[in-house]
Structures are given as structure tokens and as C-alpha cells.
N, C-alpha and C positions, 0 to 999 in steps of 0.2 A: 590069522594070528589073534589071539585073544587076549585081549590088553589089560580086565578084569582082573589078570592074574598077576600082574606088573608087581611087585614088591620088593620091597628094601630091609636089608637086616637090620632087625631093633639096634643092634649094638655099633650099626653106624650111625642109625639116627640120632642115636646118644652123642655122636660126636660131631654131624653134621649143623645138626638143629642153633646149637647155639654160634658157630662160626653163621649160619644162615640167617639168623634172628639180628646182629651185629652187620651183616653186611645190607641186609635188605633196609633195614632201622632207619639208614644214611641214606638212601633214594628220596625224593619227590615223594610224597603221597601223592603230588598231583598225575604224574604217570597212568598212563591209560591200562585198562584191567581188562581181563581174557571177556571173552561172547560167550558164556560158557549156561547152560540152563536160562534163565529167566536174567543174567545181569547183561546190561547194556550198558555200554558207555553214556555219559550225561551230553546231550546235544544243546550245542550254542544257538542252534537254526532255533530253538524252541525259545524267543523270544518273547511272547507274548503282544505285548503292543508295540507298534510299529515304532512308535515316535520316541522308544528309547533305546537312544542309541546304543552299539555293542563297546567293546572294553575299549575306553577311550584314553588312555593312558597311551596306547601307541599312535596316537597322533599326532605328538610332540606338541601341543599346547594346553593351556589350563582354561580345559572346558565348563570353568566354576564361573569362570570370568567372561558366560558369554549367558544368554539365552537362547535355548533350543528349541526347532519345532524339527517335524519333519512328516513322511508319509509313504506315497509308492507312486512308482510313475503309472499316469494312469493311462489310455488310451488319447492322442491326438498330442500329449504330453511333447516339445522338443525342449533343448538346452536352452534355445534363446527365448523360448515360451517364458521357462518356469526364470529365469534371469530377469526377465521382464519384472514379472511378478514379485520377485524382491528386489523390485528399485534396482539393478545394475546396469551402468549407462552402458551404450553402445561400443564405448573406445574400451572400455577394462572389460566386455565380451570378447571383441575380437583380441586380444591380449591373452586372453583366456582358451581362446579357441587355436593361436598362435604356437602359444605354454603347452598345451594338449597334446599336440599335432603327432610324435614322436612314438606317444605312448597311448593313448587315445583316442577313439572316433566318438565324439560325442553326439552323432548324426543314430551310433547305436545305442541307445538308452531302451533297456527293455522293459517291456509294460512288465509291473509286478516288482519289481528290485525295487528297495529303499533307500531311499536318502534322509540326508538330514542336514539341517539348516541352523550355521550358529549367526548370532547376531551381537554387535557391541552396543549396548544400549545404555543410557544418561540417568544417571542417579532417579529414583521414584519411579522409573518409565517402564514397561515393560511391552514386549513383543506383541500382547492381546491389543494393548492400546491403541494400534494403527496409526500411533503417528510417528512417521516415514522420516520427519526432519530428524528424529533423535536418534530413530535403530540405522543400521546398516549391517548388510551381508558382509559378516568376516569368513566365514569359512561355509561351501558349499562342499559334502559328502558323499561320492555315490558307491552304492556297494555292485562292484558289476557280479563277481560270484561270490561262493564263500571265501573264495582266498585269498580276496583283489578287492581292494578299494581304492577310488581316483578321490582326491584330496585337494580341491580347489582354494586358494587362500586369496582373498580378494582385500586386506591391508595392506598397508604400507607399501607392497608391491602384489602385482598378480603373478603367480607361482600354482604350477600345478604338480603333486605329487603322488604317485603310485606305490601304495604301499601292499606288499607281495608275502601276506604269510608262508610258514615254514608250512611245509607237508612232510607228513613224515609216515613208513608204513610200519605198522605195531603186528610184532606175530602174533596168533589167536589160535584157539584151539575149540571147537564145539562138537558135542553130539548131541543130534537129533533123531528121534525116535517119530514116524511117519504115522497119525492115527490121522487124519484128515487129508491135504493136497505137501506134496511137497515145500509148494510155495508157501500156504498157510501156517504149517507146521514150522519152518525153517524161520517165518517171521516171529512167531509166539515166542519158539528158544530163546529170542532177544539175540537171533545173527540178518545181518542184512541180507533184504529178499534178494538182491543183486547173485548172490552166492549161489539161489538155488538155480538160476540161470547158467550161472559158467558150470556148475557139475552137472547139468542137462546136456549140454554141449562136449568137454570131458566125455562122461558118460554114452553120448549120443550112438556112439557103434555097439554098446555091449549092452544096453539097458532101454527097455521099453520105461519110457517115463508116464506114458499114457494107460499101463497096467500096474504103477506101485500099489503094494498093498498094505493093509493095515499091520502094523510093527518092523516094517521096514526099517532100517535105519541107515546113518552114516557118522563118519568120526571124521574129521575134516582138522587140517593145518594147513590155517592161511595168516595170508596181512591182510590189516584193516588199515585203510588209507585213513589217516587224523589229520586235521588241520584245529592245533589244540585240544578241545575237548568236543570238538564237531566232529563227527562221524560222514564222510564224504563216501568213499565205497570200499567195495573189497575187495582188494590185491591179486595177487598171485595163490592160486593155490597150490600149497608141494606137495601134501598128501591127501590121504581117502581112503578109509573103509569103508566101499556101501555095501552093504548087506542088502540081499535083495532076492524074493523068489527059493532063500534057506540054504545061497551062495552067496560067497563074499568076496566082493570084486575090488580090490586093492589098484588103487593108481599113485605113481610114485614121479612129480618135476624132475627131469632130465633134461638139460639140451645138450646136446653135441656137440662138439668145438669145429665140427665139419658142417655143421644142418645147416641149411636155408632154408629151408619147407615149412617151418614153425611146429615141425611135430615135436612134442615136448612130454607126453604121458605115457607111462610104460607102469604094465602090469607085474608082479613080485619077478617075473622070469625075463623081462627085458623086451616082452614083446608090445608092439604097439598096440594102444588103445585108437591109434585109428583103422578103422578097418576099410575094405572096399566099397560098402553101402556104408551108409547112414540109416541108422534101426525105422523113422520114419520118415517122409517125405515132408511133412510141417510141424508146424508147432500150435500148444493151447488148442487141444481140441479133446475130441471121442471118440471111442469106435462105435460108429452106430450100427454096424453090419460086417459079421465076420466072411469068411472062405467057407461057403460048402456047396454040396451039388444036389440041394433041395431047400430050395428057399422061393414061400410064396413072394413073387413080385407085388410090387404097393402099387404098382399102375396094372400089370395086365392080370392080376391076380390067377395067374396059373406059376405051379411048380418050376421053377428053373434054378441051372447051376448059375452062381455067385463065385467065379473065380478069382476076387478081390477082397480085399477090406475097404468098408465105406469109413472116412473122417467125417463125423460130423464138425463142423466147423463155418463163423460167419463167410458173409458172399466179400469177396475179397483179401480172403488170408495167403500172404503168398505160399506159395508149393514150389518144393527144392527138388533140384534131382537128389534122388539117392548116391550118386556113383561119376565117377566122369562116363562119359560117353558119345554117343554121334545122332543124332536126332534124327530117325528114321520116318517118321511120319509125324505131321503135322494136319489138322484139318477138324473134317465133319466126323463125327465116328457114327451116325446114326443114334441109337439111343445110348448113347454114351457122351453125345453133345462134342464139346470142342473137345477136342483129345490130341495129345502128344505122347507117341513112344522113342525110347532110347535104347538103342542096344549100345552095352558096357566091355561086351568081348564076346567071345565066341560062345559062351553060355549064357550068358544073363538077357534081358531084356524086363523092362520094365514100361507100365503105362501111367498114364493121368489123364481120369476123365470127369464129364462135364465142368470144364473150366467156365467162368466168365471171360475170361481172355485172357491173351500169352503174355509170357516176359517180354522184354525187348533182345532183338535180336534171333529169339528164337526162329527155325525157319529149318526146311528139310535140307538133310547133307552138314547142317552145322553145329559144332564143337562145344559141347557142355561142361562143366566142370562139377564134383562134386559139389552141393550147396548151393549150384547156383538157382537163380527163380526163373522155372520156365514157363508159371502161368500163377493163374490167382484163382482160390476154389469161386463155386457158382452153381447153378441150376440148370445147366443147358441137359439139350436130349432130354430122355425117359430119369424124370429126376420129381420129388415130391418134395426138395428142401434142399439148398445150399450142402453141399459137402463134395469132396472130395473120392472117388474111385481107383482105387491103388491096384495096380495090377504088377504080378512077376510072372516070367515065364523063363524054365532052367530048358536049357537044350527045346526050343518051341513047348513043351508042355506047360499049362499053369499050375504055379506050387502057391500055397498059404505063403503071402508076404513074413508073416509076424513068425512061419520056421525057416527062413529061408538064412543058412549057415555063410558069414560072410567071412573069406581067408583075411588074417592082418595083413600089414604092410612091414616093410622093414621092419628086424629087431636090432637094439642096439648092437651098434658094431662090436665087433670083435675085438679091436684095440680099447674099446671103451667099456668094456662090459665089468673089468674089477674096477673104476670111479664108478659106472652106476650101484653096483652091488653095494660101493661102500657108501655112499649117500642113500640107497634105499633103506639101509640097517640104520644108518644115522637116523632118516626123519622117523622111523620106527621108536627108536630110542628118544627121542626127541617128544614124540606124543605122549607116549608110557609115564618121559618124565612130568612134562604138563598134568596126567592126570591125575598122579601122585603128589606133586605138588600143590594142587588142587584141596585133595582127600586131608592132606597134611594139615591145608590152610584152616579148612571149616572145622575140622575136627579138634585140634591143636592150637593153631597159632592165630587164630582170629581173635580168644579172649584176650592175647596178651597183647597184640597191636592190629586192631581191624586196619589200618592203613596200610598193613606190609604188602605190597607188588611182588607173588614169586613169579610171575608169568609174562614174560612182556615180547 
């Protein structure tokens, strides 16, 4: 489908625009904005200096009235350490540690997290001056993630409180256009690299991620988890167009009201994006050595057939099966080093060689599952460098892993296939609108109020 072409009649916009302009007007400017080219949400994590505290108004008292320090816990750092340290006696610790108990372990304070330290201090005096008889710890801060702060109050009475920001997911819309790595490119858009991870995964059955090429792309609808104006990660994806290879592979969020299995991604026709293999056995690497039956060897430098793909890849990355399966051999393979095969059914089999050594559990006779790790790459056997050895073999013959055609899995059922249809048209409609909405905003309705949120 080509969204390019998404448009709207002038002589609705005539009519839309200003009901649009009037209802949007009345939002929050502060309302979080699409991922969309180059705009990013503004991140609160991007504090600068540690010792100033973040929005202190939801603390419930008046931090005008105090003097602050603060910093980061650093190594050998504990609660009764740094307590010590600001003069608090032993009895309003254990009161403190008492108060905690419910909702915190203060036994975990992570090295790197910030706190901060307020103090009630005596007319002229102030916290640099060191002297102890005037200051006293009113309130001790600790931020354990971005969404959670423990709030120790050490007046009038010792009180500990947990304060639990909103999280909230904001739907998003980007297209990225692939002239570098996925990962790269997908960070520059200004959308979290987190993203190009779950569409690697998604993708993993229909798309070599280890051969994207230059002007690849994708058009993606997801959430962006916020906690306020912080950026935490990203959601749910419900759509996707990747373009890819001068094919465009569409995945569309569905669950089933019957699934347990977590299969959730279906292509325009219903069928699943998981397939029997998985397109490669690991992840973050290369191909440093294709499938063919003439290739000089790097150790015994005479002609032989290569009936694999080499990964290059560091000594330790783990290696997943492709497929569920039954683990046929385990061992020495001669110059192939540690090696594991699986046969998947009555046609497939699959290899992994020169490991540095196996998963747990692995073992001959025993039950693999798609995904799981039956070893970690390495050097063993006739090997000149760390990588991995990918072998397939269809009915006993060896085939090129990277053609090897894998059947789907279940397609949506039958009772459900008109909800998927109508939700697949929906998220369809739903991006078309984002992008136009978009086009509208820069073009049109930005001069008249840059603050308007049409996309949320």
C-alpha cells in the first residue's frame, strides 16, 4: 500500500480545519509530539548537574525553606554510611529503616542513582559552613528509577514516602529511511534505538536484518512509554511497513481472544509472521563467508566446498536454534570444533559449529525450542577467528541457509479473520491519517499555533 498517496478533499479540509484548529487550541501544549524525522520528545533524564534536583513541587513541601546538596551513590556508599554522614543519630535510622520496610530495601541503593539532601538551617548559616549544631537533615531523596522516588522526612517525625509517577503510552508514528545500520539510522530519526530491536525480532522470520540495504525503509505505529516529558521506551508496536530487498512486508498487532502462545503479528492476509525457523541463528554480527562448493580454505589453503554461512561475531555471542527441535548430536566435529545438530522434523536439520561452549542443558536426545541458546560462538576446530558456522541440510542434502524457504505457522482463525481484517484497515487508516496530519501541520497550521498536538 502506498501511503504517499493518502489525501483528503480540499472542500473537506475547508470544513475540518477550523472545527480542528478550535478543538486542538484547548489541549496541553505540554502533550507529548509524534517521533517523527528529526523531532524527539524533550528528556527530563537530561539533567545536567546532578545536585539539581528534578520538579520539586511534587514533593509536598517548600524546598525554598530548606538548603540543598546532593550527588550519586557512589561505590561502598550504604544508607547508614551516607546517614552517618549527615549527622543522623542511630534511633531516627532505625525508625527510618522501620518506615521503609513495606516499600523499600534500602540495603539496595544503586551505585550511579541520585539523591538529594535538604537541610533546615539557622538564620546567616548555611550548609558549606560545616557547622552541624545549626543544619539538620530534613528530608533525604532517593531517586531509585525514573518513576519512583523514596522520600525520607527526618522532622518532626521520621516518615518515609514513595512517590510513583504516572506512565503513560503516547501513540507515534515514524518513517525511517535505512542509509547506514538500522540501529543507527532509526536513532538519528530521533525514534528510540529500542524500536529497531523489537522490529528485528517481529521481522526475524521474513527478513534478513544482517543484509538491509541502502534505501530500505520502514513506516512504523507504535507507543512511546512517557513518564511526563521523559522518554522511558517503546511500546507496543501495531503496525509496519518495511520495505525491503523492492518488497514490502507489512505486519499488522492482532491477538486472538483464544492465543496463549504470544503470536501476535500477521501479514496483510492473516498469515503469521512467525515462521518455522528463525532467518538467523544470532544476533549483531556479519556474514563473513557465504554457501558455495569452491572456496579456498584460510587454514589448509586448497579448494573446498563451504556448505554453510560463517557469522562473524565476538567469542561469546550467544547462538539460538532456528526452530524447535531434538538435539541430535552434540560433541567434537573435527574441524568444525564444538558442534551441535538439530533435527526439526523430517526434513530439516540444522548445524552450529566451532562453539566455545554449549547452553545449559544442551545434551544428545534433548528438546530445544525455537530461540533457545544452545551454545556461544568461538574458535574451536579449523577456525582463524571467533564466528560462528551455520549449516542446513533439507532431506540429508546441504542447502544455502540464507534460501532456505520457511512454511508459517497458524493463520488467523477463521472466526476471527473479519476483527482482524477490520483492525488491519483500521491501523492502515490510522497511519495515512498521522501522515496527513503531519503534512497539514508543517505546511498550514504551524504558522498559526506551533503548539497544536494533532498526533498523540
Amino acid at each position: 500500500m502506498n501511503f504517499s498517496r493518502t489525501s483528503y478533499p480540499l472542500s473537506a479540509l475547508v470544513l475540518i480545519i477550523p472545527a480542528l484548529l478550535f478543538f486542538y487550541s484547548c489541549r496541553n501544549s505540554s502533550n507529548a509530539g509524534r517521533a517523527s524525522g528529526n523531532e524527539v520528545p524533550a528528556s527530563s533524564s537530561e539533567r545536567g548537574d546532578s545536585t539539581q534536583p528534578a520538579d520539586l513541587n511534587e514533593y509536598d513541601f517548600d524546598e525554598s525553606a530548606y538548603d540543598v546538596s546532593g550527588g550519586e551513590i557512589l561505590p561502598g556508599d550504604s544508607f547508614g554510611s551516607l546517614m552517618e554522614d549527615y549527622g543522623v543519630g542511630r534511633e531516627d535510622q532505625a525508625a527510618a529503616l522501620a518506615a521503609a520496610a513495606d516499600d523499600f530495601d534500602v540495603r539496595k541503593l544503586r551505585v550511579g542513582n541520585d539523591y538529594h539532601a535538604y537541610f533546615t538551617v539557622a538564620d546567616g548559616d548555611s550548609i558549606d559552613s560545616g557547622d552541624s549544631d545549626t543544619t539538620r537533615l530534613a528530608y533525604w531523596i532517593y531517586d531509585e528509577d525514573r518513576t519512583t522516588t523514596i522520600i525520607f522526612k527526618f522532622i518532626d517525625s521520621v516518615e518515609v514516602k514513595v512517590l510513583k509517577r504516572e506512565v503513560t503510552a503516547v501513540r507515534q508514528y515514524a518513517n525511517v529511511t535505512i542509509s547506514n545500520s538500522l540501529w543507527y539510522d532509526t536513532q538519528r530519526a530521533g525514534v528510540p534505538p529500542i524500536l529497531a530491536l523489537k522490529l528485528s525480532e517481529i521481522y526475524a522470520w521474513s527478513i534478513d536484518f544482517f543484509g538491509l540495504q541502502k534505501e530500505d525503509s520502514f513506516k512504523v505505529l507504535y507507543d512511546l512509554i512517557m513518564c511526563g516529558n521523559d522518554t522511558l521506551d517503546a511500546g507496543d508496536i501495531y503496525y509496519c511497513d518495511f520495505f525491503h530487498d523492492g518488497k514490502h512486508f507489512e505486519c499488522f498487532r492482532y491477538v486472538e481472544p483464544q492465543d496463549s502462545t504470544g503470536n501476535c503479528y500477521w501479514d496483510q492476509d492473516g498469515k503469521s509472521l512467525r515462521k518455522a525457523f528463525l532467518k538467523a541463528p544470532l544476533k549483531f554480527s556479519r556474514i563473513s563467508s557465504g554457501f558455495t562448493y569452491h572456496r579456498v580454505h584460510p587454514i589448509y589453503h586448497t579448494v573446498r566446498a563451504h556448505t554453510g554461512v560463517d557469522y562473524a561475531a565476538p567469542k561469546g555471542t550467544p547462538v539460538m536454534s532456528v526452530g524447535d527441535g531434538k538435539v541430535i548430536s552434540k560433541g567434537w566435529g573435527g574441524g568444525g570444533g564444538n558442534t551441535v545438530k538439530i533435527r526439526h522434523n523430517s526434513v530439516y536439520t540444522t548445524g552450529y559449529m566451532h562453539l566455545s561452549r554449549y547452553g545449559a542443558g544442551i545434551a544428545f536426545g534433548s528438546r530445544v525450542r525455537q530461540g533457545q541458546v544452545i551454545g556461544y560462538v568461538g574458535s574451536t576446530g579449523a577456525s582463524t577467528g571467533p564466528h560462528l558456522d551455520f549449516r542446513v541440510w533439507k532431506d540429508g542434502s546441504p542447502i544455502n541457509p540464507l534460501k532456505m524457504e520457511s512454511p508459517p505457522t497458524d493463520p488467523v482463525r477463521e472466526s476471527n479473520l473479519q476483527a482482524f481484517e477490520f483492525l488491519r484497515d483500521s491501523l492502515r487508516s490510522e497511519y495515512g491519517h498521522a501522515v496527513a496530519m503531519e503534512s497539514y501541520r508543517k505546511n498550514i497550521l504551524v504558522p498559526l499555533n506551533p503548539h497544536i498536538n494533532f498526533y498523540k
